[in-house]
C-alpha positions in Angstrom: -37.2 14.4 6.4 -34.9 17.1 5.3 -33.3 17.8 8.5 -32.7 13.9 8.8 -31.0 13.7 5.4 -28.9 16.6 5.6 -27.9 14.8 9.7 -26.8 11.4 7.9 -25.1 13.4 5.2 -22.7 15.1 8.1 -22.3 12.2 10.0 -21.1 10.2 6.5 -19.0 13.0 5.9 -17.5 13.0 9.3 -16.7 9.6 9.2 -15.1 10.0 5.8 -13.2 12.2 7.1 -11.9 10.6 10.0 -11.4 7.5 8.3 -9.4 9.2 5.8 -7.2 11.1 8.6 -6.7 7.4 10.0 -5.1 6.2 6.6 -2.9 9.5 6.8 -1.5 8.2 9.9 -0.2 5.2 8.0 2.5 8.0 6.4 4.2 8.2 9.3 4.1 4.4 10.0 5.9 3.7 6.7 8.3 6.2 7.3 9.0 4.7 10.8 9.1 0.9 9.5 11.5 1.3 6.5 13.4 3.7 8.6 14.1 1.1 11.4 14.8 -1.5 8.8 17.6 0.6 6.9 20.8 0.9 8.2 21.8 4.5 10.4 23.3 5.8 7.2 20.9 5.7 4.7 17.7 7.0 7.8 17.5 10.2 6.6 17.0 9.5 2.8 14.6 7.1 3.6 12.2 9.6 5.9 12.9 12.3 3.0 11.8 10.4 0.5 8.4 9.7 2.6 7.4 13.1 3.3 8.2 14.1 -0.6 6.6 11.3 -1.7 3.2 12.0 0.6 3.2 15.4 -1.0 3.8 14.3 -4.9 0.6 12.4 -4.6 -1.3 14.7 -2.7 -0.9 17.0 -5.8 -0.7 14.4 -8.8 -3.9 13.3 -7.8 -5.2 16.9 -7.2 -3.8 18.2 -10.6 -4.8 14.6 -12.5 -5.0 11.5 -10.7 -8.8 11.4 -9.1 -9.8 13.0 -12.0 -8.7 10.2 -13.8 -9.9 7.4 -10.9 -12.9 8.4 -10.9 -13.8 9.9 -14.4 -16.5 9.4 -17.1 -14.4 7.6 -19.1 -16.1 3.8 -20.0 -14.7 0.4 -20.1 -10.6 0.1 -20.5 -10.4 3.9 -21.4 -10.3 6.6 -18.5 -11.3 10.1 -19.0 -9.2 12.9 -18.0 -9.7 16.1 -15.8 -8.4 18.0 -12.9 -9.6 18.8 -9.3 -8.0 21.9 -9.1 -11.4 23.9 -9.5 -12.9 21.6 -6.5 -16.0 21.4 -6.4 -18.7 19.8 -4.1 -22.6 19.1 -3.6 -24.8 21.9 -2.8 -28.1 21.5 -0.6 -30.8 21.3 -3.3 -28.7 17.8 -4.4 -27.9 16.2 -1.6 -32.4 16.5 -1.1 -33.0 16.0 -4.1 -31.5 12.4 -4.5 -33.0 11.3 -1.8 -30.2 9.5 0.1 -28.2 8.4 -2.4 -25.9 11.5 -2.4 -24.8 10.8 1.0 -21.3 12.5 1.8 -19.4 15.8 0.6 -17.2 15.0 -2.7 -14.5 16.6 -1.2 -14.2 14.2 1.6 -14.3 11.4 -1.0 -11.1 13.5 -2.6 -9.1 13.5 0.8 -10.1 9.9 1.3 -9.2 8.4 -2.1 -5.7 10.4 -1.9 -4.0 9.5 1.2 -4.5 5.4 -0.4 -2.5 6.3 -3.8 -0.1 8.2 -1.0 -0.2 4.2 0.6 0.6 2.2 -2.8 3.6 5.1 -3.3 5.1 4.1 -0.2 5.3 0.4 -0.9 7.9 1.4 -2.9 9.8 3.3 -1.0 11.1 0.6 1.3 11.7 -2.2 -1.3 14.3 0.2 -3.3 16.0 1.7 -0.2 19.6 2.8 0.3 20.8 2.4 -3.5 18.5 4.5 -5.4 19.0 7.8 -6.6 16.3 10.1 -4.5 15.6 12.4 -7.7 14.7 9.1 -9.8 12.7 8.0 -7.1 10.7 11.1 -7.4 10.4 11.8 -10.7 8.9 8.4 -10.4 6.4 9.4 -8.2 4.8 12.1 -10.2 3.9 9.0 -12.7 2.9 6.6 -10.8 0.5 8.9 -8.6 -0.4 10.9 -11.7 -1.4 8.3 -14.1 0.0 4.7 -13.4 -2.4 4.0 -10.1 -5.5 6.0 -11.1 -6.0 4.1 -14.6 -6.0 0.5 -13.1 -8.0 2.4 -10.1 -9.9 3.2 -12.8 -10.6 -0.3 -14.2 -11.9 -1.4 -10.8 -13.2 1.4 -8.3 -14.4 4.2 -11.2 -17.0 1.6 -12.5 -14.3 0.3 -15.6 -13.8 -2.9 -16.9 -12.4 -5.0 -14.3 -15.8 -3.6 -12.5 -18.0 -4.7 -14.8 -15.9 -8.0 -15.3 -17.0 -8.9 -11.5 -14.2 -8.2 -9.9 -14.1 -7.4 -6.2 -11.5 -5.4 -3.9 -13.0 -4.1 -1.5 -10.1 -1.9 -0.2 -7.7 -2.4 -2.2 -5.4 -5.6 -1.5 -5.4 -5.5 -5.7 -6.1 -1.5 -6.5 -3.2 -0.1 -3.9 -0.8 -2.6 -2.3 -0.8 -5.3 -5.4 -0.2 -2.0 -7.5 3.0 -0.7 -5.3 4.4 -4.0 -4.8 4.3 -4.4 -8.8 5.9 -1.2 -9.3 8.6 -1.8 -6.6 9.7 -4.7 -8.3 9.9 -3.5 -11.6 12.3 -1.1 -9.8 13.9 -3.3 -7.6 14.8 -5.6 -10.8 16.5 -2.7 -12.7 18.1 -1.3 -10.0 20.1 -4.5 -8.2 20.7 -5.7 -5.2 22.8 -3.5 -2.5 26.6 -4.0 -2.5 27.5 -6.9 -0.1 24.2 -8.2 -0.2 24.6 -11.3 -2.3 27.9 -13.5 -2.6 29.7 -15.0 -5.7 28.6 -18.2 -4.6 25.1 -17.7 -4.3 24.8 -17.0 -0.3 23.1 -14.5 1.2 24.8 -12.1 3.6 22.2 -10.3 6.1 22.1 -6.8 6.1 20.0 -6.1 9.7 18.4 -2.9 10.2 19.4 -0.4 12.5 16.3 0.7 15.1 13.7 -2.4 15.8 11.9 -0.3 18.3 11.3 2.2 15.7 10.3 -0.9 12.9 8.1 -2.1 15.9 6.5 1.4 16.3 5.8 1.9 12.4 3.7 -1.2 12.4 1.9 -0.6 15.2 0.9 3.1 13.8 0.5 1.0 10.4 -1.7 -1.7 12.2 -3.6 1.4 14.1 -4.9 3.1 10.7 -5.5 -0.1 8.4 -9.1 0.4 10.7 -9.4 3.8 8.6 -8.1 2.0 5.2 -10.5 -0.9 5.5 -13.4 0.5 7.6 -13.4 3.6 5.7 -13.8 1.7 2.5 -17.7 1.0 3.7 -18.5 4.4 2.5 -21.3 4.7 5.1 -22.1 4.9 8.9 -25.3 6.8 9.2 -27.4 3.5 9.4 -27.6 0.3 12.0 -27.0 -2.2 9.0 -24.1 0.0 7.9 -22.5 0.8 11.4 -22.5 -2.8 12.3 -20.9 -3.4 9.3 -17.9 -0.7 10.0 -17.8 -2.9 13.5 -16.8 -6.2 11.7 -14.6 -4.8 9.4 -12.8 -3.7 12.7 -13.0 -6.4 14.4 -12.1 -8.6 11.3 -9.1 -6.6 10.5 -8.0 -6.6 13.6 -7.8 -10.1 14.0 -6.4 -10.8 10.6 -3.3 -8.9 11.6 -2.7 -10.8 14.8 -2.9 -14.3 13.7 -0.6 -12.9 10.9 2.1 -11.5 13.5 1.8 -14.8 15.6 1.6 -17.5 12.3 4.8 -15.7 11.1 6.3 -15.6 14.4 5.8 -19.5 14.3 6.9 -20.3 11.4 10.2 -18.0 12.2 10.3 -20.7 15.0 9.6 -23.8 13.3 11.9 -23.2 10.3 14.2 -20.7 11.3 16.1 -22.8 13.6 14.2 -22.0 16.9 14.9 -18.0 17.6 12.0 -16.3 17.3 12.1 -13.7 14.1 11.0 -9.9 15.3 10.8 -8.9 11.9 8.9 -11.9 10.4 6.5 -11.0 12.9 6.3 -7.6 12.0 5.8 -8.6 8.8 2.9 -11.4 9.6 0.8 -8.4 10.8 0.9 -6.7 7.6 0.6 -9.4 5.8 -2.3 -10.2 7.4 -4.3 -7.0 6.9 -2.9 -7.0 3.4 -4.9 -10.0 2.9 -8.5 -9.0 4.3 -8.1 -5.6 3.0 -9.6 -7.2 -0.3 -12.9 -8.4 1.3 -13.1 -7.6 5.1 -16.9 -7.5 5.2 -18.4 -10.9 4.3 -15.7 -13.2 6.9 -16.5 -14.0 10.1 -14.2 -13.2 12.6 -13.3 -17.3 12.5 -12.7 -17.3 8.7 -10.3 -13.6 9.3 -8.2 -15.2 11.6 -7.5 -18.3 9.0 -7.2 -15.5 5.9 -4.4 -13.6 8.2 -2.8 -16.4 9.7 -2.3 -17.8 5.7 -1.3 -14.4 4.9 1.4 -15.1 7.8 2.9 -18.1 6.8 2.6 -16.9 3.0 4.9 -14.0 3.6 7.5 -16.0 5.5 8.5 -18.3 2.7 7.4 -15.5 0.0 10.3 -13.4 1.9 12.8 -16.1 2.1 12.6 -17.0 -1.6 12.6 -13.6 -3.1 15.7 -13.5 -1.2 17.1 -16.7 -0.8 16.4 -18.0 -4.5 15.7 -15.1 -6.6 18.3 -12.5 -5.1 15.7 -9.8 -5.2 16.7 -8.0 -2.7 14.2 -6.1 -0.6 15.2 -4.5 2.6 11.5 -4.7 4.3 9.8 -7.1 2.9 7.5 -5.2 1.2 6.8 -7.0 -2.3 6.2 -9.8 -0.3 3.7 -8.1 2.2 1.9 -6.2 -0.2 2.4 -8.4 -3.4 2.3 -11.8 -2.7 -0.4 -11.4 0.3 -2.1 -9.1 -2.0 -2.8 -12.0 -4.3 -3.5 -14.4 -1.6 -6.1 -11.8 -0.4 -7.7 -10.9 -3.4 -7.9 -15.2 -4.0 -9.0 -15.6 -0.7 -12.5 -13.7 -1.7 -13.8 -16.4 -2.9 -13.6 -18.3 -0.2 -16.6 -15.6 1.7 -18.2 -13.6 -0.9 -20.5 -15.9 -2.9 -20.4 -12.9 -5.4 -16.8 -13.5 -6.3 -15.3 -16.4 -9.3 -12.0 -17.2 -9.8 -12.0 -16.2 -13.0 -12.5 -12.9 -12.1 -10.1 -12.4 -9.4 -7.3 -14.1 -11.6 -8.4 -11.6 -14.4 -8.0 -8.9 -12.2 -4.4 -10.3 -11.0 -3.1 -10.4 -14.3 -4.3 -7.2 -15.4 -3.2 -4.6 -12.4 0.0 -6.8 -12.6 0.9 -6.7 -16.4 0.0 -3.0 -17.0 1.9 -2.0 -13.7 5.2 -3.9 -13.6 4.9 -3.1 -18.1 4.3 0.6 -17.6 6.7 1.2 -14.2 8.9 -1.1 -16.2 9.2 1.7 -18.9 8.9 4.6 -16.6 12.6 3.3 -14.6 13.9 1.8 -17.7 13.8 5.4 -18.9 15.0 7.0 -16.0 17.9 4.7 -15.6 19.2 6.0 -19.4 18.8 9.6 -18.7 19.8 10.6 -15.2 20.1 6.8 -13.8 18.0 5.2 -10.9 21.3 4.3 -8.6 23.6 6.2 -7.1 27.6 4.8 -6.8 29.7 2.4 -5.2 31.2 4.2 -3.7 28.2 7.2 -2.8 26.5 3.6 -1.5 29.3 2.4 0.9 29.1 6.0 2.6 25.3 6.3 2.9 22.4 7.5 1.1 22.3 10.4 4.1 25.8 11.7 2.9 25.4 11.8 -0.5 22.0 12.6 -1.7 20.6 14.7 1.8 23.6 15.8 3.5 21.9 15.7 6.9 22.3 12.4 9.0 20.0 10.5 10.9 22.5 9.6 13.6 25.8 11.7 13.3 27.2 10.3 16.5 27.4 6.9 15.2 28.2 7.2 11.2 30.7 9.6 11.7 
């Protein structure tokens, strides 16, 4: 009995791991997807700010933010620690519980800190080429360190939104509903780029530079959602449990295509019969965004309608942000990972007889409000002391010239 406990425990562990390296892989997918939708000059700030940014939360949530997460604080209030001593099960525990200690606490670590690394780089590409790189990362000590963990907090460390009834499975509230909050409190502050928006009201389309690089980043994005959301199942060592890792691959999976084609259709339909490559892009993350909240209890029939709704949602979700409230986001991502975020979380209720409304609305309002209030703060503050946007004229001659001094593509900028 021993031997078999201490096999599941290594297998669990295993997976955790993997799963964990698979979300890791994202890093480089958001790094390639904001840096084809940028323009050549502003490349190199954009991938600087993703490697700096994947390495701020790596340590915030090392030096505080897990400890935080996943603390034994109670209700709305968090307690406070650090994982810098480590730390992990020993032998007699992992026997002595019987099963229930089933995977190394240090794989959990790795796990839970590559998806605050996730909900940092939402931002990244909603406040590209106008924003001052050291604001940007001052910002990301915060939000890592404290900002994400507490609401974490509230749902996945057992707080109140937990004990409310609220469900997110993997984090369609927790992590992308979170970044896309804290991108727009940003994105509000900080204004639109120059050229962007007319006098008159119309909008002038600023293309990004390298689709087969956008392409790529979704595809490497697409490619480790399966770690993200199949991860989230905690547990492989069983049949009930490895058939459930199956459909949450096979559900996310098919949430993200009918995403990518309903998008591409309604790029079709509506947007004057050319076919849209980065509406479709965008589909496909929309529609993991929006089974990432519950990708266990729909059948592969009821994924495909959550992801092709997430699909169309992020069409016209893009369109007006930009169209009729002048936000303006150069990927799309408070779209993808706000608005579909909410779909996804609502959608719950549609498969998960566990789920109300009332509790996924409560949850909503609450990971919004105390995000976009405490980012809010966090850049108004930053934009008084050391301000979050760099110049006219800094922005007319690249973000690469002025705040890295190394350029993406110097055969074409110079």
């Amino acid at each position: 009995m021993e031997d078999v406990v201490q096999l599941a425990y290594s297998i669990d562990t295993l997976y955790f791991l993997v799963m964990g390296a698979l979300v890791m892989f994202m890093a480089p997918g958001f790094a390639m997807l904001e840096a084809g939708m940028v323009r050549t000059k502003s490349t190199s700030e954009i991938l600087t700010k993703n490697i700096a940014l994947f390495s701020i939360a790596s340590l915030m949530y090392l030096i505080c933010g897990y400890s935080i997460m996943y603390s034994d604080g109670a209700g709305w209030i968090p307690g406070f620690g650090s994982y810098l001593g480590g730390g992990d099960n020993t032998v007699e525990e992992v026997l002595a519980s019987g099963g229930d200690v089933y995977y190394s606490g240090a794989s959990d670590f790795f796990f839970q800190v590559v998806f605050v690394a996730t909900a940092m780089s939402i931002i990244s590409g909603a406040v590209a080429e106008r924003m001052k790189l050291l604001a940007f990362l001052i910002f990301a000590v915060v939000m890592t360190g404290f900002i994400y963990p507490v609401q974490g907090f509230w749902k996945w460390g057992g707080g109140a939104l937990d004990e409310a009834g609220f469900l997110d499975f993997a984090g369609s509230g927790v992590v992308h509903m979170c970044g896309a909050t804290a991108a727009l409190a940003g994105v509000i502050l900080l204004g639109a780029r120059k050229g962007k928006y007319n006098d008159d009201g119309t909008v002038n389309a600023i293309p990004g530079a390298n689709m087969p690089l956008a392409t790529l980043g979704t595809f490497i994005l697409w490619f480790g959602w399966f770690g993200f959301n199949g991860g989230s199942e905690l547990i492989v060592s069983n049949v009930l449990e490895a058939n459930a890792v199956a459909l949450i691959f096979v559900n996310t999976n098919t949430a993200a295509a009918a995403g990518a084609i309903a998008a591409l259709l309604a790029s079709l339909i509506f947007g004057g019969g050319k076919a849209d490559l980065t509406m479709a892009l965008n589909g496909a993350l929309a529609g993991l965004v929006s089974i990432t909240a519950e990708p266990l209890t729909p059948t592969p029939g009821a994924a495909l309608l959550i992801g092709a709704a997430g699909g169309v949602i992020v069409y016209f979700s893009i369109l007006g942000l930009d169209k009729v409230l002048k936000i303006d986001d150069p990927v799309g991502a408070i779209s993808v990972h706000g608005t579909c975020g909410i779909w996804g979380l609502i959608a719950v209720c549609f498969t998960n007889g566990d789920a109300t409304i009332g509790s996924q609305l409560m949850g909503i309002a609450v990971i919004f409000l105390w995000t976009f209030v405490t980012a809010g703060i966090v850049w108004m503050l930053l934009k008084v002391t050391i301000g979050i946007r760099i110049s006219e004229a800094e922005e007319e001659a690249g973000a690469d010239a002025t705040d890295i001094g190394i350029e993406a593509y110097p055969e074409f900028t110079r």
